[in-house]
N, C-alpha and C positions, 0 to 999 in steps of 0.2 A: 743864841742857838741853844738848842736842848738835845741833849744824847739822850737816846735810853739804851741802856746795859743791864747783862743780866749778870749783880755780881752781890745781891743782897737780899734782902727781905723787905726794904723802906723803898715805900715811893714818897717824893717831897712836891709838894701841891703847895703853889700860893705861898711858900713859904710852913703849910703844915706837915708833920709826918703821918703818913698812913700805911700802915704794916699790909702790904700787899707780897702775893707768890714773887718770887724770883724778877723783882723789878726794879731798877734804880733811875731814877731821874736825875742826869746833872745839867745844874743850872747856869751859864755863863755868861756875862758881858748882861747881867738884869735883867734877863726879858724874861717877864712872868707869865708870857704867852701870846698868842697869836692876834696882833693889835685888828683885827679885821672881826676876831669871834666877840660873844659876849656869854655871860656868865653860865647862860643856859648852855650853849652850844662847847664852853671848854669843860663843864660836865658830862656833858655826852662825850665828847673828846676823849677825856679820863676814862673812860669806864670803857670806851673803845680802843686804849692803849692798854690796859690791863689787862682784857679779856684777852688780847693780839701777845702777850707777852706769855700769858698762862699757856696759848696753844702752840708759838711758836717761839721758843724764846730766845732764837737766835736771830730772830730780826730785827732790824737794830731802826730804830726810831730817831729823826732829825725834826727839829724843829729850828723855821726861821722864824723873823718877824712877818709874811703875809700866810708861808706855805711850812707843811708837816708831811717829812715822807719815811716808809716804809723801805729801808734798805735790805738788800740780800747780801749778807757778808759773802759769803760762798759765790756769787755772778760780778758781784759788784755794780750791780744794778738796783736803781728806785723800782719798787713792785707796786708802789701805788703813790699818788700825790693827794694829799689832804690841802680842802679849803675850806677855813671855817669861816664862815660870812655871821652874822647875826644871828638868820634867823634857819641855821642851816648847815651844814658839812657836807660840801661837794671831794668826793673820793673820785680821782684818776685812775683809772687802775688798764694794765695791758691784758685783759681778759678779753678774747672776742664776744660779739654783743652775742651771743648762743649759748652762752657759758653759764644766762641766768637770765628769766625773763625782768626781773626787775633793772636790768642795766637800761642804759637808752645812750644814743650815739652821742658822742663830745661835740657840743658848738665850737670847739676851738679850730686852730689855725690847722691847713695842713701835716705843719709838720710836728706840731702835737698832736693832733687824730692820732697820725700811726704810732707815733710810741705809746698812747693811752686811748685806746680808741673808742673805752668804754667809758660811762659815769654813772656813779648810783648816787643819791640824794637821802641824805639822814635829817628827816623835819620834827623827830621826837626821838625819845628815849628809847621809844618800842623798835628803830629801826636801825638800834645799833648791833644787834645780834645777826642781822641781814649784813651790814658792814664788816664785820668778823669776818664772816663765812666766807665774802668777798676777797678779804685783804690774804685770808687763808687759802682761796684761791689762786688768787693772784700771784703769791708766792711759789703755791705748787707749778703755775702754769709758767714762772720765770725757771724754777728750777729744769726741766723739761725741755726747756729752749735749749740747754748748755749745747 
């Protein structure tokens, strides 16, 4: 599992340190990351945990072995589930699909539809600024439920 907290200046990658805003990665029980992504896509990752840490930094970030989610300290709810596949980073997120033409509706089961009823798809670098926006969304639109 991987926290992220906002209680430093270091984020820790792969075992390296990278002076990042207000971000800390801690690392438990070895798992260097999401055994489902691959290198490209736990770059993207990074760079979508950083940018989500500079705009909101009180979201608190979990990381397992398949999935990656965006917690709301304040609701105590996941605001979005991260899956990073290969070739790919499928975001869960509870935004209804109107909230952004780029979402499109979840193949998943019933009872995951309604708590994530939305998905957006990161296939390059370029579409992690869209994921942001999203995860920042997502967040606003958890806060609002209270």
């Amino acid at each position: 599992m991987i926290v992220l907290g906002v209680s430093s200046h270091v984020c820790i990658s792969y075992r390296k340190f990278y002076k990042i805003n207000l971000i800390t990665i801690l690392w438990a029980n070895n798992v260097a990351s999401i055994v489902t992504s691959s290198a490209e896509t736990r770059t993207w990752l990074e760079l979508l945990i950083s940018a989500v840490a500079e705009q909101v930094p009180a979201l608190e970030y979990v990381e397992s072995k398949y999935w990656g989610t965006f917690k709301n300290p304040t609701t105590h709810r996941n605001v979005v589930y991260i899956q990073p596949t290969k070739k790919q980073i499928r975001l869960h997120t509870q935004l209804p699909l109107t909230f952004d033409e780029a979402l499109e509706p979840t193949s998943a089961s019933k009872e995951w539809a309604e708590a994530c009823p939305s998905l957006f798809r990161v296939r390059s670098e370029f579409d992690v600024e869209k994921a942001v926006s999203l995860i920042v969304g997502s967040y606003n639109y958890d806060l609002a439920l209270k």
